[in-house]
C-alpha positions, 0 to 999 in steps of 0.5 A: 097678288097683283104682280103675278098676273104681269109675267114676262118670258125672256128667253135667249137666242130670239128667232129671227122673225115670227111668221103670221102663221106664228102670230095667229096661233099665239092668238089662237092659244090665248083664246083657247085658254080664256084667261089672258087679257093681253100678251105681247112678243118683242126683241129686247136689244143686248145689253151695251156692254155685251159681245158684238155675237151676243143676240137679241132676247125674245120678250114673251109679256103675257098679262092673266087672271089674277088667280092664275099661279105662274106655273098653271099659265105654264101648263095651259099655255102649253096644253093649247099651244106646245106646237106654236111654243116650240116653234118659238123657242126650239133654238133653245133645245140642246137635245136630239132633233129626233125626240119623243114630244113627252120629253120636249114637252116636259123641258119647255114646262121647265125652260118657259118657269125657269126664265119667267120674270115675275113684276118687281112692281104691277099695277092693274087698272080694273081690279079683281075681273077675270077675262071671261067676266070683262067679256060677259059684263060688256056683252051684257050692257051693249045688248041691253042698250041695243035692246033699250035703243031699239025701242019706240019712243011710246013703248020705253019705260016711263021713269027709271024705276020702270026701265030697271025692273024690265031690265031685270026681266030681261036679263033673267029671260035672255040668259043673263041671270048671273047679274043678280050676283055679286061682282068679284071683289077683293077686300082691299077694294071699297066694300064692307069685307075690310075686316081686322083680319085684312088691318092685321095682314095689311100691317104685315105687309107695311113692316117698315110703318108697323115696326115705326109706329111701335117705335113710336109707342116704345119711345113715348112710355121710355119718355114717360117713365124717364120724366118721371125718374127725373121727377123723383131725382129732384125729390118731386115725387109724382102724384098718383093723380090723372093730372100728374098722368096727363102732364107726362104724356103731354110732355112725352108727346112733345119730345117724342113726337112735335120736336123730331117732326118740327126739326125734320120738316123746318129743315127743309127736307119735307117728306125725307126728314119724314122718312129720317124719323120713321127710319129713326122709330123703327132702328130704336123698336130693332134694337130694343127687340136684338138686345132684349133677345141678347139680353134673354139668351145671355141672362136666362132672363125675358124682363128686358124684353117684359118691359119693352112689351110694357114700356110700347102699351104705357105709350099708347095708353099716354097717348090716349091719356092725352087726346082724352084729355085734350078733347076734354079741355076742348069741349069746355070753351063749346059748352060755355058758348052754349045756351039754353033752350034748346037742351039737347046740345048743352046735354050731349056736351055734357055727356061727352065732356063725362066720357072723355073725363072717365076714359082719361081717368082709365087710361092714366090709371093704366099708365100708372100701372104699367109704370109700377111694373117690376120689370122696368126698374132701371128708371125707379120712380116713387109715387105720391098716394095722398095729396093736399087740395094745393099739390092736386090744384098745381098738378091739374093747372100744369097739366091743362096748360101742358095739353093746351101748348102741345095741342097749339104747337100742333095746330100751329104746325099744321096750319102754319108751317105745313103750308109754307113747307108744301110752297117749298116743295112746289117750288122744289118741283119747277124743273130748272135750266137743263143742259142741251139734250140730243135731239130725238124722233120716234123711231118708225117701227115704233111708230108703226106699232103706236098706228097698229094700236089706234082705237085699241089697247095702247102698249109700251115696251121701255127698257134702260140700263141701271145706273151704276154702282149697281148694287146700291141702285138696285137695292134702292129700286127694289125698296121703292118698287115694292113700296109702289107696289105695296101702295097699288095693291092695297090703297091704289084700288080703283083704278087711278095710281095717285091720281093718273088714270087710264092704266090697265097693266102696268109692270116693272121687272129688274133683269139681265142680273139686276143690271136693267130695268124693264117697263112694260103697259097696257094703257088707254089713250095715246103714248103723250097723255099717258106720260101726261097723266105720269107727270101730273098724277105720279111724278113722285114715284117715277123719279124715285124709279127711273132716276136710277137708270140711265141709257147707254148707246146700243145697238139694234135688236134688228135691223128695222128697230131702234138703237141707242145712239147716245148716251141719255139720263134721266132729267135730274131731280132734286131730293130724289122727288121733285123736278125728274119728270116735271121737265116734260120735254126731256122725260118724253124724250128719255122715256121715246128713246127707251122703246121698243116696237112689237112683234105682236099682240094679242087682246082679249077685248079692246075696252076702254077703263071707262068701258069696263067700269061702266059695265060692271057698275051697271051689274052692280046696280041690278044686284040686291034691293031696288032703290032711287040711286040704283034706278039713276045709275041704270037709266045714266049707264044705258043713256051713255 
């Protein structure tokens, strides 16, 4: 996961100052142990409502490979540098001053887990590379290009194909033969390994989505069967006819699913009506999952939950029922446009209008058997086995009809009302008139760390208190973190969070007893174009975020750091996503008053995205069979 390789260490009772000797042995572990990316020292300030003895905490931010578990870091970091460690954190030692390393060794392994925080929510930019492959992938490219510019003009390679085969060459001749093999990749990154197995723990991992989406099918065949009871009840009995079949699903599907959507987003709540009928599919599959289980305990009897397993496939078997039949319906207009010669397209539409006609035939059979099944006979219904040419003739002209509204209504929803409702939401997003803010500089040692991190890695520290009542906030600032979390990890893979870019490690942690919030990132660029990035490419999860915290006046962690002078909210939002951050003044002056400065850093290289990405597409470019693509890429990723 990706969130353990963000870890902060936060410690009580910081020394007072960490000498430069300090600074370099810290440098000197991380180096040895070659598999932290980027650490970090800070002071975080006590809270504002503790004593006036309380003393400011050491914040310990290291950022490893992705393979490495918490308590392996541990261990390395104290087998490469328990002398620089125990420096650090000696205060804390409540034995005798004269004691066997063993002993002090074995309770700072302990003390360092015990006060480990793993990330709530970690987003990393350059997926799936380990130190040792960033520093090895760029020593690669700067030395081939040194290589290829050191050339004279009569003896560079003639055409692309020529410059990647001498490439080649030289990179098995020089020691770098490893680029023949493939760059790591995890299977949630773009690449052929994205297999069933990865769907079924992606569903896992989306159990709200996953538990709606079987609320969904539930609530269709509940619907089916419901209008089919009905049917009966007005002595209508339902044909055992594809037609009778497709009518139901049709009309199931406008009930279950057009409406509930229709009213959500007319109400004008956009995406929160969205998620009120999510939430609504899922408590609906809950309850037919408790009382079936109740049910079974109680009555010694699985038939309850029997038919909520049938009742869940006869939805999807309705649904494609009626996407057969509607591309059935739909292909009929597209072969009476056509003409002939050529024959071709007026037999491949025949074709499909064949297969569309049989899968609607199977499924609706499907449905009628699911229907039948002994174990839902609480909503009985009889069937109509033979039927005269007039019955079937009305039955297929109410169905047609009945997949040709629905199949408008929705195509009328997404090119009618959609667009008007995301002109709402752009209108919801302008940030109105906000009350007078105080005024607000950047503290110098912040801007001393910002000037020691120029043409670097730039690093933040944001650090805010959560809004009270607590637990209700932090309940919610949980959920949304592991939403984001979810999202970063599995669909945000290449290095662009929604569509901000240039973040390397970015990574949130509730602590001081879930009372505040701690942001820490490793970004490309300076401190505004990466809130700019935040404010056009993810202004809807930092609002859901940071709406719910707030910072209250502080004092200082030292003497030469920033204190809280005021008490600052975060600019309000309107239905929790829109406006917040969009009033770009007072979010970057939220977002400057919250920082902290820097004890010290440590980076393992100081590449940019850019840099990394180009090195790795150049290794993967040499990988496999040559081809006209792979030459251009090679040829563009020298030349840059």
């Amino acid at each position: 996961m990706s969130r353990q390789q963000m870890i902060c260490f936060i410690t009580p009772r910081a020394p007072a100052n960490v000498s430069h000797g300090v600074k370099r042995r810290i440098d000197d572990m991380c180096r040895q142990i070659g598999r932290i990316h980027f650490s970090t020292l800070a002071l975080l300030p006590a809270a504002p409502d503790a004593s006036a003895l309380e003393e400011p905490s050491l914040l310990f931010e290291v950022i490893s490979d992705e393979d490495l578990a918490p308590a392996d870091l541990v261990g390395l970091m104290l087998q490469a540098g328990f002398g620089v460690l125990w420096k650090l954190y000696q205060v804390n030692w409540p034995g005798l001053r004269i004691t066997d390393p063993a002993t002090k060794r074995e309770w700072l392994r302990a003390f360092l887990i015990e006060h480990s925080n793993l990330a709530n929510c970690g987003f990393v930019g350059t997926r799936d590379r380990t130190v040792a492959q960033v520093l090895a992938e760029n020593r690669f490219f700067t030395q081939a290009r040194d290589v290829l510019h050191g050339l004279p003009a009569a003896n560079r390679p003639a055409d692309t194909r020529m410059l990647a085969d001498r490439l080649f060459d030289w990179a098995t001749h020089h020691g770098f033969g490893w680029v023949a093999d493939p760059a790591p990749r995890s299977p949630w990154r773009k690449g052929p390994n994205f297999g069933l197995l990865c769907w079924a723990a992606l569903s896992i991992r989306l159990v709200l989505p996953f538990v709606a989406l079987l609320g969904v099918f539930t609530a269709l065949g509940f619907i089916v069967v419901a209008l089919a009871h009905g049917l009966t009840a007005m002595n209508l009995p339902v044909p055992r006819d594809p037609s009778a079949a497709v009518l139901l699903a049709a009309l199931a599907l406008l009930l279950a699913l057009l409406v509930p959507l229709a009213l959500a987003l007319s109400t004008g709540v956009g995406i929160l009506g969205l998620a009120a009928v999510v939430l609504l599919f899922s408590v609906l599959t809950a309850a037919l999952t408790v009382l079936g289980g109740i049910g079974a305990i109680a009555l010694g009897d699985l038939s309850i939950q029997v038919c909520s397993v049938e009742l869940g496939l006869l939805g999807v078997m309705s649904l494609l029922a009626f996407a057969s039949a509607a591309a059935f319906i739909g292909l009929i207009p597209v072969l009476l446009a056509l003409r002939a010669p050529p024959f071709f397209p007026l037999a491949t539409i025949l074709s499909l209008m064949v297969l569309a006609a049989a899968l609607t035939y199977g499924f609706t059979q499907l449905m009628f058997g699911f229907m039948a099944s002994r174990d839902c006979r609480s909503l009985a219904w009889s069937a109509l086995h033979i039927l005269d040419a007039q019955t079937r003739l009305v039955w297929a002209l109410c169905a047609l009809v009945s997949v040709a509204v629905v199949a408008a209504l929705a195509i009328w929803f997404l090119t009618k009302t959609m667009p008007k409702l995301l002109r709402v939401a752009q209108r919801w997003d302008r940030p109105g008139p906000l009350a007078d803010v105080p005024a607000h500089q950047v503290h110098p040692s912040v801007q001393a760390c910002e000037a020691s991190l120029a043409r670097r890695t730039s690093h933040m520290i944001s650090l805010t208190e959560i809004r009270s009542p607590y637990a209700w906030h932090r309940f919610w600032l949980r959920f949304w973190l592991s939403f984001i979390n979810v999202l970063g990890e599995y669909f945000f893979t290449e290095g662009i969070l929604g569509s901000a870019q240039g973040i390397k490690f970015g990574h949130w942690h509730i602590i001081a007893n879930g009372r505040r919030l701690l942001f820490c990132s490793n970004f490309d660029g300076a401190f505004g174009g990466y809130l700019d990035e935040f404010i056009r490419g993810a202004a809807e999860g930092a609002n859901l975020i940071w709406r719910r915290s707030e910072l209250r006046k502080r004092k200082a962690a030292r003497y030469d750091q920033p204190a809280v002078e005021a008490r600052r909210s975060f600019p309000p939002t309107h239905l929790h996503i829109f406006k917040g951050c969009k009033a770009e003044q007072a979010f970057k002056a939220y977002a400057r008053e919250s920082m902290l400065p820097h004890l010290h850093r440590f980076e393992a290289y100081t590449l940019s995205n850019e840099d990394i990405e180009r090195a790795t597409r150049l290794r993967e470019a040499l990988r496999g069979m040559r081809s006209a693509v792979k030459d251009d890429q090679i040829a563009r990723a020298l030349e840059s």
